[in-house]
Residue frames as qw, qx, qy, qz and C-alpha x, y, z in Angstrom:
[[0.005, 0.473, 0.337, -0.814, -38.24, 31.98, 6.22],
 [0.303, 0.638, 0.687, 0.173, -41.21, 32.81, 4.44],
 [0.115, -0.074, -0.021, 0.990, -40.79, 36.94, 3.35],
 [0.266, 0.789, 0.510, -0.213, -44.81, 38.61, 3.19],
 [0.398, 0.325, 0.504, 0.695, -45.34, 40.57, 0.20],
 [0.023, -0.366, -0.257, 0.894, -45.42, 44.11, 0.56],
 [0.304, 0.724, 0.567, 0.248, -49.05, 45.57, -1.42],
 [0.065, -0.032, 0.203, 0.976, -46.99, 49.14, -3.25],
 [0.087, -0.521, -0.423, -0.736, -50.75, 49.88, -4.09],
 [0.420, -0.794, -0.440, -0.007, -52.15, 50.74, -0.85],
 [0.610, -0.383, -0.070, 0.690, -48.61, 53.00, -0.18],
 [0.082, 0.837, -0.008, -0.541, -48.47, 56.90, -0.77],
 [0.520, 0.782, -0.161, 0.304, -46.93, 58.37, -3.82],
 [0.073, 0.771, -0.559, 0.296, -44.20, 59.80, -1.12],
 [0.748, -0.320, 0.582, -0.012, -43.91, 56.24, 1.02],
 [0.884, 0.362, 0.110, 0.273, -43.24, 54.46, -2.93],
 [0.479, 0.725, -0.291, 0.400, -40.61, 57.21, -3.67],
 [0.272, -0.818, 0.450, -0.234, -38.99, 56.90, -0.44],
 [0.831, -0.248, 0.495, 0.060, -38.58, 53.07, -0.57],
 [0.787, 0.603, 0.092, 0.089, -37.68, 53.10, -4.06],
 [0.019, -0.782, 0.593, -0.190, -34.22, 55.40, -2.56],
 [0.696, -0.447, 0.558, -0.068, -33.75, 52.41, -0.72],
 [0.817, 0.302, 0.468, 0.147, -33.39, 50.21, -3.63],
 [0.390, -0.260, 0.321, 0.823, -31.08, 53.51, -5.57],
 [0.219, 0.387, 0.625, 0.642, -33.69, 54.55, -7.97],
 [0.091, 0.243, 0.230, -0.938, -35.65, 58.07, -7.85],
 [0.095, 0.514, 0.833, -0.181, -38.93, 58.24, -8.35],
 [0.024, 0.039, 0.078, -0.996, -41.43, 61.18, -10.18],
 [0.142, 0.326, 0.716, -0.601, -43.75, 61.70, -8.15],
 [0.326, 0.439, -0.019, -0.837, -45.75, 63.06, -11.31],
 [0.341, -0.009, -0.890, -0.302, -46.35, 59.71, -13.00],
 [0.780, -0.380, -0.083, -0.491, -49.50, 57.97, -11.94],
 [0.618, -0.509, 0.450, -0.396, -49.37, 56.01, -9.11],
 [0.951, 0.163, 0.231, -0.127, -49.78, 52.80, -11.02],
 [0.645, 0.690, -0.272, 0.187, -47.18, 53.40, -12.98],
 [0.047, -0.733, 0.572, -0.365, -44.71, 54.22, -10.30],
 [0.902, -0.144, 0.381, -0.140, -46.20, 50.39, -8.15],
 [0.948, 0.287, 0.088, 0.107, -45.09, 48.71, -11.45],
 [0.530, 0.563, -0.504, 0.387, -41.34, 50.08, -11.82],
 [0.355, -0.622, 0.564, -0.411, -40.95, 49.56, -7.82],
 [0.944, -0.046, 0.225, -0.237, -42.42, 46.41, -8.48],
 [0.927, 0.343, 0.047, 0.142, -39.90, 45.44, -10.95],
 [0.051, -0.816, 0.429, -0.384, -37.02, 47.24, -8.92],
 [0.539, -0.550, 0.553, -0.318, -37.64, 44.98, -6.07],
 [0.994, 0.060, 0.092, -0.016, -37.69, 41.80, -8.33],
 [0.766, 0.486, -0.182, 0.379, -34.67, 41.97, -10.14],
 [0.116, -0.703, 0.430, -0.555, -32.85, 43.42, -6.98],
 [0.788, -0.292, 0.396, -0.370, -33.94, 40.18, -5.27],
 [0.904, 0.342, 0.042, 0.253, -33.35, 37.54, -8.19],
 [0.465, 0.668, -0.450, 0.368, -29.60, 39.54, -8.43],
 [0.527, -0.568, 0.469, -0.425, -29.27, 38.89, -4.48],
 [0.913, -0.114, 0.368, -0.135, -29.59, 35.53, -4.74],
 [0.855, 0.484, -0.149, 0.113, -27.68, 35.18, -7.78],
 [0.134, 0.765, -0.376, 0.505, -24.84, 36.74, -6.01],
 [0.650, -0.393, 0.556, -0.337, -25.38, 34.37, -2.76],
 [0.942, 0.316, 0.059, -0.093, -25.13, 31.58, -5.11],
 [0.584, 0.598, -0.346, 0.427, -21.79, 32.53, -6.44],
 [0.480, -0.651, 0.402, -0.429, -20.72, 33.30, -2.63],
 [0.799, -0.396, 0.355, -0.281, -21.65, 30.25, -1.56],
 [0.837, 0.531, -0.050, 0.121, -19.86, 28.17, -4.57],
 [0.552, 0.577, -0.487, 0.355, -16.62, 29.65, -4.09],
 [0.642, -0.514, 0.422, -0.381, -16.90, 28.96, -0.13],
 [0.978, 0.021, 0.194, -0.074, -17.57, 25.35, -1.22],
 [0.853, 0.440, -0.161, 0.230, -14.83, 24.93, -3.82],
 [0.047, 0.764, -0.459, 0.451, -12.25, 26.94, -0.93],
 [0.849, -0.205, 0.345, -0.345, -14.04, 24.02, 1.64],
 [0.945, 0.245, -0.084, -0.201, -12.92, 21.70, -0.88],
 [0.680, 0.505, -0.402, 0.349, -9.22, 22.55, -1.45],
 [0.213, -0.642, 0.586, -0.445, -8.49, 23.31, 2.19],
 [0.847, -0.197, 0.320, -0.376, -9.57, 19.72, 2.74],
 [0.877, 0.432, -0.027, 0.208, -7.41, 18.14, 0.09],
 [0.499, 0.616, -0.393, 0.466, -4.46, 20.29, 1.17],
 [0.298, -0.660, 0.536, -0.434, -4.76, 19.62, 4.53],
 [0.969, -0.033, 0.230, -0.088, -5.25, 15.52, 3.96],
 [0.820, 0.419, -0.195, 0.338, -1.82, 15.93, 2.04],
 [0.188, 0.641, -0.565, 0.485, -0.01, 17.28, 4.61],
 [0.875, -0.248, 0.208, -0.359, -1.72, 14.97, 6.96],
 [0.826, 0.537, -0.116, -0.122, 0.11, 12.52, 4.85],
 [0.506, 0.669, -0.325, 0.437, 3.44, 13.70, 4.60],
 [0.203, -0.681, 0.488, -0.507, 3.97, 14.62, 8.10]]
């Protein structure tokens, strides 16, 4: 899935500070605009890049749970 990149410069002052809640962080509205794009901007990366890290690790300890249920269920396979 391909995500479309959102253009913060063409978004109010009060649409940036309301998405920026979304993401936990508060916004003042008394910086310049530009300013405010570039920390939302760099909100939404590192909020993304931790996401993924965090699916990564997820998926890892799935696998390595995948692994041992398969190994402990080929030894009782075994035994029985």
């Amino acid at each position: 899935m391909k995500k479309t990149k959102i253009d913060y410069s063409k978004m109010s002052k009060k649409e940036l500070e309301k998405l920026a809640r979304e993401y936990g962080i508060e916004l003042d509205r008394r910086l310049k605009k530009g300013t405010l794009v570039r920390i939302l901007e760099t909100t939404v990366e590192r909020f993304e890049k931790e996401q993924k890290l965090l699916e990564r690790k997820y998926y890892k300890r799935v696998a390595i749970l995948a692994i041992i249920l398969t190994i402990g269920w080929i030894i009782l396979r075994n035994i029985i």
